[in-house]
C-alpha positions as CSV (number, residue, x, y, z in Angstrom):
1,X,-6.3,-80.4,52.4
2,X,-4.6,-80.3,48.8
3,X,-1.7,-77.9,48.3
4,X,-3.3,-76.1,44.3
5,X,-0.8,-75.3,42.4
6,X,-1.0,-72.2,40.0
7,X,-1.9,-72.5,36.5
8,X,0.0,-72.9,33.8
9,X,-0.9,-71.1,30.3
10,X,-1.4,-74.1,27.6
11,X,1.2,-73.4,25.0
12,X,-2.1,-72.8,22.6
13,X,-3.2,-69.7,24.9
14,X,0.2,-68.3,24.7
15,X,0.3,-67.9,20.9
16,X,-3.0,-66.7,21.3
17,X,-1.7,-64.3,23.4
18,X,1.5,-63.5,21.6
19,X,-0.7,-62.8,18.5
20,X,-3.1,-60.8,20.0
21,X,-0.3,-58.2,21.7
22,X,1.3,-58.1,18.2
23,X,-2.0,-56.9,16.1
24,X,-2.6,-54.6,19.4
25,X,0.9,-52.6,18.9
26,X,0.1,-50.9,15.8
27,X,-3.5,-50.5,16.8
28,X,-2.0,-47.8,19.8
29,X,0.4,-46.0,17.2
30,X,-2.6,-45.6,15.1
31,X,-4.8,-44.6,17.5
32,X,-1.5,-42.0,18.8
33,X,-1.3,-40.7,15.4
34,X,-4.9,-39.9,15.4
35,X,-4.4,-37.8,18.8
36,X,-1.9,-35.4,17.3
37,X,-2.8,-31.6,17.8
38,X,-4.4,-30.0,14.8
39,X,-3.2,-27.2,13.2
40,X,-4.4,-24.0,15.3
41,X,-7.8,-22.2,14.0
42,X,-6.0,-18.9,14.3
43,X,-2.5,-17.4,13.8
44,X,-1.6,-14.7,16.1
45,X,-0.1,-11.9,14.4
46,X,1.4,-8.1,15.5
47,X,0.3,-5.5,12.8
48,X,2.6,-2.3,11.5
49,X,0.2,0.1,13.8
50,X,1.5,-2.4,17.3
51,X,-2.1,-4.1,17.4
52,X,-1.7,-7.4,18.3
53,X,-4.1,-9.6,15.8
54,X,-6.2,-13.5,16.0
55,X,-6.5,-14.1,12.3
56,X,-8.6,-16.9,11.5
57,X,-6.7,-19.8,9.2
58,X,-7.1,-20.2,6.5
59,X,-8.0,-16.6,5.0
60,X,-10.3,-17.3,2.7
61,X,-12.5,-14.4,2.7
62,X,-11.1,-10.9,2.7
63,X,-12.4,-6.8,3.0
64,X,-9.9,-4.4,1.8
65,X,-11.0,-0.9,3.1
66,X,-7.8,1.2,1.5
67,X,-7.4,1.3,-2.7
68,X,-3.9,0.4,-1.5
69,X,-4.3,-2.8,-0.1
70,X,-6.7,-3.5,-2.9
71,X,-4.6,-3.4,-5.5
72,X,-1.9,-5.0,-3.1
73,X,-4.6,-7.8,-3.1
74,X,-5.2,-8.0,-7.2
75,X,-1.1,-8.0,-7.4
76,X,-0.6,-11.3,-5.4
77,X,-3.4,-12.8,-7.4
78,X,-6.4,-13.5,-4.5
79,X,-9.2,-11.2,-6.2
80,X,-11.0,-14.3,-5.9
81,X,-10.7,-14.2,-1.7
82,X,-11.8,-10.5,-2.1
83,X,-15.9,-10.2,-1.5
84,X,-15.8,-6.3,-0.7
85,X,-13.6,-3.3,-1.3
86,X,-14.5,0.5,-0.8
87,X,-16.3,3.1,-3.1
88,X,-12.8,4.5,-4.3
89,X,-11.3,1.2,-5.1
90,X,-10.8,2.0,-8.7
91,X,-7.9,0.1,-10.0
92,X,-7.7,-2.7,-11.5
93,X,-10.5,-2.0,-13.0
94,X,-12.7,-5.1,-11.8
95,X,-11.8,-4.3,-8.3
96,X,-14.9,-1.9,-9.5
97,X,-17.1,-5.0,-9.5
98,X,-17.3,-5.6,-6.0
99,X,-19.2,-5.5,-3.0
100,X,-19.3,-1.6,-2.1
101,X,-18.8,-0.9,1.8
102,X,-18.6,2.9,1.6
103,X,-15.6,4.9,2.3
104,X,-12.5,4.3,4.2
105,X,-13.0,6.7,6.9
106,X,-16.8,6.1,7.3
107,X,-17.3,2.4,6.0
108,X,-20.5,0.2,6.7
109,X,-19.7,-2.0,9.4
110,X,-23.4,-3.5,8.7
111,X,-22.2,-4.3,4.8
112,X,-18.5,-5.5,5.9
113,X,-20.3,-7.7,9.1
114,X,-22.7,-9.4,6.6
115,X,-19.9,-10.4,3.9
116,X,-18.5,-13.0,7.0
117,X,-15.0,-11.8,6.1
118,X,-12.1,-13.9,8.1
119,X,-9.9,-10.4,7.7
120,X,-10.5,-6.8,6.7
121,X,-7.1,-4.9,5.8
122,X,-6.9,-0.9,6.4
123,X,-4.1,1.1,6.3
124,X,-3.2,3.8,9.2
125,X,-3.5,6.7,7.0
126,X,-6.3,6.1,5.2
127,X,-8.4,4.5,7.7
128,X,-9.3,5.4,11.3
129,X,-8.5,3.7,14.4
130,X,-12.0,3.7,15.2
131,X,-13.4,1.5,12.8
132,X,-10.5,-1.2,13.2
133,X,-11.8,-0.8,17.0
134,X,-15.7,-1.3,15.9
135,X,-14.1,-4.3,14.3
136,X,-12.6,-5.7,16.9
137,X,-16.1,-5.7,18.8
138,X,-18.0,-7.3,16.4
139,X,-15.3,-10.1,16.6
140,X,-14.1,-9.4,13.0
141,X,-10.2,-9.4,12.5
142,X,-9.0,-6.7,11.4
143,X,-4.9,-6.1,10.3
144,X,-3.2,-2.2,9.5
145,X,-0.2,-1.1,7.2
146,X,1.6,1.9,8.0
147,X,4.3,1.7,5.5
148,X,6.4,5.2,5.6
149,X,9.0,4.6,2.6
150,X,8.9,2.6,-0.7
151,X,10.8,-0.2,0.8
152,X,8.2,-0.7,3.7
153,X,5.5,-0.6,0.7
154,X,7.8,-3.4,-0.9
155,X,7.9,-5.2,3.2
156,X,4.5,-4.9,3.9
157,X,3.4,-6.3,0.5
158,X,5.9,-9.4,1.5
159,X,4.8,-9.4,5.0
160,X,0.7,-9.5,3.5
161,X,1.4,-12.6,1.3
162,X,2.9,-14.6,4.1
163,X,-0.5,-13.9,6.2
164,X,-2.5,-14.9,3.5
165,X,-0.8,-17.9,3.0
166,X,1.0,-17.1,-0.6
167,X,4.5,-16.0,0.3
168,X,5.5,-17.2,-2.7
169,X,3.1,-14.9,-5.0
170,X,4.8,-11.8,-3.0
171,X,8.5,-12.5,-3.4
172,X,8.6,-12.0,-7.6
173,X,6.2,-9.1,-7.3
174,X,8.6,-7.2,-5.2
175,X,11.8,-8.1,-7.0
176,X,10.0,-6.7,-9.9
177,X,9.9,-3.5,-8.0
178,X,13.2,-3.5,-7.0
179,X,15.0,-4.8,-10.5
180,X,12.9,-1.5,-11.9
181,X,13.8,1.3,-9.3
182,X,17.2,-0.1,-9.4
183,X,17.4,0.5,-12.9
184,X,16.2,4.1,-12.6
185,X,18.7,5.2,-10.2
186,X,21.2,3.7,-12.7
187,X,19.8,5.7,-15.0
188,X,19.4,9.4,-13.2
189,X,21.7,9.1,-10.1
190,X,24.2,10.9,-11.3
191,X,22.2,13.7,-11.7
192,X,21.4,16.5,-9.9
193,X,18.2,16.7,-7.8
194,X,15.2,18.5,-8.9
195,X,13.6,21.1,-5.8
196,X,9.6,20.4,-6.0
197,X,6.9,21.9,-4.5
198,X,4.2,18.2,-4.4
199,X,1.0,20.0,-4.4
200,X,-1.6,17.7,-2.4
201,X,-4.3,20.8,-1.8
202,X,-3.9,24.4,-3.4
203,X,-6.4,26.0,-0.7
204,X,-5.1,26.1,1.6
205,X,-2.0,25.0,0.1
206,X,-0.9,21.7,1.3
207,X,2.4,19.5,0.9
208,X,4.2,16.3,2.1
209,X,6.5,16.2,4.4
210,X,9.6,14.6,5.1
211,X,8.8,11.4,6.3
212,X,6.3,10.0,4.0
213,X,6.2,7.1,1.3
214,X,5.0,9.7,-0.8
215,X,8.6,11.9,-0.4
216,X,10.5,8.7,-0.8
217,X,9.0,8.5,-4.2
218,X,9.6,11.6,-5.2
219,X,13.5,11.1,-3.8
220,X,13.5,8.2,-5.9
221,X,12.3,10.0,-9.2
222,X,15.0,12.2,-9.1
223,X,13.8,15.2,-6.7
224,X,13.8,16.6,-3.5
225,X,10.9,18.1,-1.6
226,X,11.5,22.2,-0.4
227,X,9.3,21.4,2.2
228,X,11.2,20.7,5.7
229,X,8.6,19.3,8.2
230,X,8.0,16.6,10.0
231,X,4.3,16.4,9.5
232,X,3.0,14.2,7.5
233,X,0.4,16.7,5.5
234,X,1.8,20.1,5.9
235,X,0.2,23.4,5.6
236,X,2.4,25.9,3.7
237,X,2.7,29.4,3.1
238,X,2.8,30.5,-0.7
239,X,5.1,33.5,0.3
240,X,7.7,31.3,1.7
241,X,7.1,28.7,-1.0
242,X,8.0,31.8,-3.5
243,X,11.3,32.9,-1.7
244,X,12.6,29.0,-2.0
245,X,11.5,29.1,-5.6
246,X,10.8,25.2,-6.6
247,X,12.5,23.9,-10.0
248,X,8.9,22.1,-10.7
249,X,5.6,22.1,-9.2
250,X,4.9,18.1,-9.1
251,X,0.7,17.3,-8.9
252,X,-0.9,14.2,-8.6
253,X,-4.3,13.6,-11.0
254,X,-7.0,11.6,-11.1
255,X,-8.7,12.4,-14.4
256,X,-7.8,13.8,-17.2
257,X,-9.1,16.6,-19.6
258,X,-9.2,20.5,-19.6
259,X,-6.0,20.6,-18.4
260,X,-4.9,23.7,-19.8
261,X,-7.8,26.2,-18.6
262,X,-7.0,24.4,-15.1
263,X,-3.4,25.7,-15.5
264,X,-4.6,28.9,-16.8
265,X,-6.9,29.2,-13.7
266,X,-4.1,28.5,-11.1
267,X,-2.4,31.1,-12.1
268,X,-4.9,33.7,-11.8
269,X,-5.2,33.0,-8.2
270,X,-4.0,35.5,-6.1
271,X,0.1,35.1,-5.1
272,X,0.8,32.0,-7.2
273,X,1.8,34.5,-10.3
274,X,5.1,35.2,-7.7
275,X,6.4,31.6,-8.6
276,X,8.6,31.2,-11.4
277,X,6.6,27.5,-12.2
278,X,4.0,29.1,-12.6
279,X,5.0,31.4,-15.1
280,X,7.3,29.3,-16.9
281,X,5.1,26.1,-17.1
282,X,6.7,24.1,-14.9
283,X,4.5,21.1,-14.3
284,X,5.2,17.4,-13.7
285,X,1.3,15.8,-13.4
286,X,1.9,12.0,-12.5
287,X,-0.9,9.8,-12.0
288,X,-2.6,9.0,-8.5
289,X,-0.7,5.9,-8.0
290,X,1.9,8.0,-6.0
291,X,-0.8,8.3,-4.1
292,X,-1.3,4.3,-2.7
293,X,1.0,2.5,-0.9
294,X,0.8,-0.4,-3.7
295,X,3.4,-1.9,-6.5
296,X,1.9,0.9,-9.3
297,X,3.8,3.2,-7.3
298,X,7.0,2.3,-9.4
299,X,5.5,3.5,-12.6
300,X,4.9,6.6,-10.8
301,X,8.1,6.8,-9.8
302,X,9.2,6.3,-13.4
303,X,6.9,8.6,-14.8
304,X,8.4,11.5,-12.3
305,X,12.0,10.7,-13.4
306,X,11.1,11.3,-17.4
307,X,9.3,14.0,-16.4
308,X,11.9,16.0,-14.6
309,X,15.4,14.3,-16.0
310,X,14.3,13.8,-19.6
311,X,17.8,14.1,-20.7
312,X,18.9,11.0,-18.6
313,X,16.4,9.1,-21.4
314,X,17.8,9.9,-24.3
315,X,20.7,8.3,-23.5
316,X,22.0,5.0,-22.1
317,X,22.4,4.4,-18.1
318,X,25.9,5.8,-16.6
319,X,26.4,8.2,-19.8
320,X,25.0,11.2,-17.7
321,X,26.6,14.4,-18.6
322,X,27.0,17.2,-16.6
323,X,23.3,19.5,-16.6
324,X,23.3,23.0,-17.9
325,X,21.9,25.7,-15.6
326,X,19.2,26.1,-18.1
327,X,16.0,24.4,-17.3
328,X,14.2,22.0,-19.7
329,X,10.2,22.6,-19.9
330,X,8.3,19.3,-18.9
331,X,7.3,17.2,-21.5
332,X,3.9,17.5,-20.2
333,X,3.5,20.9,-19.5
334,X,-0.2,21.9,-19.4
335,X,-1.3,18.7,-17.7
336,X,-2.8,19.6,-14.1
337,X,-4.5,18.1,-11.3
338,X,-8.5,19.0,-12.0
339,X,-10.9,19.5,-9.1
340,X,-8.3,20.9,-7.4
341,X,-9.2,24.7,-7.5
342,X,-12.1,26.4,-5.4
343,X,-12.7,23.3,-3.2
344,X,-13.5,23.7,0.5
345,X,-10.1,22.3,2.5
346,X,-9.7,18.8,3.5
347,X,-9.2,17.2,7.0
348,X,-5.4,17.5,7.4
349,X,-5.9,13.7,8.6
350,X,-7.6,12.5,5.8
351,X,-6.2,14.9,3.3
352,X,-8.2,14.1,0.0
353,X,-7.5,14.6,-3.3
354,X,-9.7,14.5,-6.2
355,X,-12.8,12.0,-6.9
356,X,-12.3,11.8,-2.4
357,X,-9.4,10.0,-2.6
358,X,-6.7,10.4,0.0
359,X,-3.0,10.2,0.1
360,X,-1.3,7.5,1.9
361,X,-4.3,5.2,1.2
């Protein structure tokens, strides 16, 4: 029997070899680097109504069911993303142009459904938990605002670009907002507060309360509501509106025209002759941006603060002088909220104004 020894590699084999291993080593990295995760096909997000959201990434595709948040949309520059608004999504004007679902309380969930969106925004007060619900069965994403001041108009719009993948477009957009309101209360903070009645609905009459975006703004122009309440819509009694005796009676309109037979018809109604607005003119008729959580809210704002401190324009910021007791007439006196008068009352959850459009949408 023969002892076998083991083999020994040829010294050709073991270059082989050597080669081989070193062409193999970045042959694994490569194939490691091809194993990495992907990014995820949805972001989880919490919405300003506590609703914990899967949007789909990107967000290409997008249903805004509030004017608001259409305009919101418009101002970061995705108009192009948007492939259906609502019937009362009026501004910019070419928000006009799309894809109609109906209204926000009542909108198609057929129409939204067959426009494939990857995210519908709503907004709490204009839109009802039930449809962001029906949403959330047909497997459609759905994400809520619920902003109660101007600054959490000026968050949400921030908050908005960062899920749609722009942060950058919102950042200049809401320092814009800010340089300008900053340079209003320059401009009127050292004067003394105007006491408004904001007229939402005349009958019944209905005001804002406390805690609204809407009574920010108004703050902010310069005012202060003489409604105390802690609801949101707030039905009001004319007789006790008449022993508080508002500075200004502040409306919100829609269209404009025959403005002055609508003022001359308010104050035949019966018990609004007992306030001393009514009988000394004194209006302040803004347009229905107050009305939408949305940057045009500023030039609302704006147009408020001419309207009720015109003295504090026709001089430079910080040169305030101290006001007379007399009061000033509005520079636009006559101008009044049409549609208003002789309409049946809204839902006190949906208040609407003119044309069906609500505030807080």
């Amino acid at each position: 029997m023969k002892t076998l020894r083991p083999l020994r590699p040829r010294p050709a084999a073991c270059a082989a070899l050597a080669v081989f291993s070193c062409a193999a080593a970045p042959s694994r990295a490569q194939s490691a680097n091809h194993s990495s995760p992907e990014p995820p096909a949805f972001r989880e997000v919490v919405d300003e109504t506590g609703r914990t959201v899967r949007i789909p990434q990107p967000v290409r595709r997008i249903v805004s069911i509030a004017p608001s948040l259409t305009e919101t949309i418009y101002a970061l520059g995705l108009q192009d993303r948007l492939v259906g608004d609502t019937d009362y999504c009026d501004y910019p004007p070419d928000a006009k142009n799309k894809t109609k679902v109906g209204g926000g309380v009542n909108p198609s969930l057929e129409v939204i459904a067959s426009l494939h969106p990857d995210l519908v925004l709503a907004t709490k007060s204009f839109n009802r938990p039930e449809t962001t619900h029906a949403l959330d069965e047909l497997g459609i994403a759905s994400y809520a605002t619920d902003p109660h001041t101007v600054a959490d108009i000026m968050s949400s719009l921030r908050e908005l670009a960062e899920i749609l993948g722009v942060p950058d477009a919102g950042a200049p957009v809401v320092e814009e907002m800010q340089r300008r309101l900053t340079d209003l209360q320059q401009r009127i903070g050292s004067w003394p507060p105007k006491r408004v009645l904001f007229v939402v609905w005349t009958q019944p009459l209905i005001s804002t309360g406390q805690h609204t975006f809407l009574a920010d703004a108004i703050r902010r122009a310069g005012a202060v509501s003489i409604v105390d309440s802690s609801q949101d819509w707030p039905q009001v009694n004319l007789e006790e509106i008449a022993k508080l005796q508002p500075d200004f009676l502040v409306f919100a309109e829609s269209h404009s025209g025959e403005a002055s037979r609508e003022v001359e018809k308010l104050a035949t109604l019966p018990g609004w002759k007992i306030l001393h607005a009514i009988r000394d003119r004194r209006y302040a008729v803004i347009s229905d941006a107050v009305n939408r959580p949305a940057p045009r809210i500023v030039s609302a704002i704006e147009d408020l603060a001419h309207q009720l401190h015109p003295e504090a324009f026709e001089q430079k910021p910080g040169d305030a002088k101290e006001k007379t007791d007399k009061e000033k007439p509005c520079a636009r006196p006559y101008a009044f909220f049409p549609s208003f008068l002789n309409l049946p009352p809204p839902s006190l959850g949906h208040v609407r104004s003119t044309g069906g459009c609500a505030c807080g949408r």
